[in-house]
C-alpha positions, 0 to 999 in steps of 0.5 A: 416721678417727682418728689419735694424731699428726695431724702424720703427716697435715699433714705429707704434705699440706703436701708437695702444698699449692702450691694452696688447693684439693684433691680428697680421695678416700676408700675402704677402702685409705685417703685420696687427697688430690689438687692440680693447676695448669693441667692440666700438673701433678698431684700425689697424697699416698697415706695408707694405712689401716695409717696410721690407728689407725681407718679405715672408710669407709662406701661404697666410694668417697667424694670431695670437694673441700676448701680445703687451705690451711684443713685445714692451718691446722686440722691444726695449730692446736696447733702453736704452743703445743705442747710438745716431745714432745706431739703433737695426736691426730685425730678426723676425720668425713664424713657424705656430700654436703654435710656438711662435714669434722669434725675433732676435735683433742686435745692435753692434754686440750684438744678443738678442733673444727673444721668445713670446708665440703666443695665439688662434686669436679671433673674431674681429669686422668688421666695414665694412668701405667700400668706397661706404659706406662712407657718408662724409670726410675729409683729414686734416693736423695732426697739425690741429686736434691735435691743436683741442685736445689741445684746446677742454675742454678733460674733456667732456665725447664727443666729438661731429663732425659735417660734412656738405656740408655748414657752419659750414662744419667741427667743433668739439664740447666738453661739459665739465665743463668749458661749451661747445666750439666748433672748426670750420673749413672752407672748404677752411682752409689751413689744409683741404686737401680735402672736401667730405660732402655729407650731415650734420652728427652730432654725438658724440663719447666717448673721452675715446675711441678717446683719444688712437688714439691720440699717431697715431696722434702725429707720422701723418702728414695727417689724413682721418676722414670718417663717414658712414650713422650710424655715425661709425668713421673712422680716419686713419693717415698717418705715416711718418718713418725716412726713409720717408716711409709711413704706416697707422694706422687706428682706428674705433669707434662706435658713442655714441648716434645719435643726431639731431641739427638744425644748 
């Protein structure tokens, strides 16, 4: 796989870079990277193969585990002494099982090679977030839930989401030492892109597991927020690259507790 900007690929990665290891699954649609923590939280970066300017891949699937924090730290190694305007062009190979990842990196006609030890894939978790199982959701303008996160009380354990087909339709909810606050948004709110309730949810989910997916949310201009019938979280963002391609990354979290209220 070869790219003339590797910034467009650590940019995406650093987005799911809250643990030192990914599992990095490849085939002929493009690159997943995939992190989680716990088995309550997952979170996948989607680069297509539109986003390379050569992408083959050999078999059909191909899958390793990778220390993300050293494929960062390689990705961008000319960072520092780069000039404004220059961007670092890639170089990446993978032979097979075994073999580590090679990544040749070029930038003004200075090549650095860096070879990473690949590791044995492990089982992750499958959320199953089919679309016929999703009970409702929401399209929003980032601007929207990042003005949210900047304004709800982070000192709360939760955060609490209600949807509903009726007021208060969409409102946030935090429980922190200050006291509650809640955030709502109307269904007609100039943010909302698009309304799909199907029925009221409330359910409440730990900051501690929200608070990695904000670094996708500061690069998105638009994210989907869908939950199924056990209250599973699934809020994927949709990212922008200088060159104006798009990708996704989307993370998946478990609900901390299921609660009814009367609203």
């Amino acid at each position: 796989a070869s790219l003339d900007n590797a910034r467009h690929l650590s940019s995406l990665l650093r987005a799911v870079h809250f643990q030192d290891h990914a599992t990095c699954f490849a085939t002929n649609n493009g690159l997943r990277v995939t992190v989680e923590d716990a088995k309550c939280i997952q979170a996948n970066a989607f680069i297509q193969a539109e986003i390379f300017q050569e992408f083959a891949v050999q078999e059909q699937t191909v899958t390793f585990r990778i220390n993300l924090s050293v494929l960062l730290d390689c990705l961008t190694i000319f960072d520092t002494s780069s000039l404004p305007g220059t961007s670092t062009a890639l170089k990446m190979c993978y032979r097979g099982y075994g073999y580590p990842l090679m990544l040749f990196l070029e930038e003004g006609g200075v090549v650095t090679v860096c070879k990473i030890n690949t590791q044995e894939p492990e089982d992750l978790l499958d959320f199953d977030f089919c679309s016929t199982k999703v009970v409702n959701k929401i399209i929003l303008q980032s601007e929207g839930l990042r003005k949210a996160f900047a304004e709800l009380d982070m000192t709360s354990e939760v955060m609490q989401i209600t949807m509903s087909p009726d007021k208060p339709y969409f409102r946030l909810s935090t429980f922190g030492n200050a006291g509650s606050a809640h955030l709502d948004y109307s269904k007609d709110s100039d943010l909302i892109e698009a309304f799909h309730c199907n029925q009221i949810q409330t359910n409440r989910y730990k900051i501690s597991l929200l608070k990695p997916s904000t670094k996708a949310l500061a690069l998105s201009c638009k994210v989907s927020i869908r939950t199924d019938a056990q209250g599973f979280l699934s809020l994927q963002y949709m990212i922008r690259n200088e060159d104006g391609q798009i990708c996704f990354v989307e993370y998946y979290c478990c609900p901390d507790e299921n609660i009814t209220e009367e609203m």
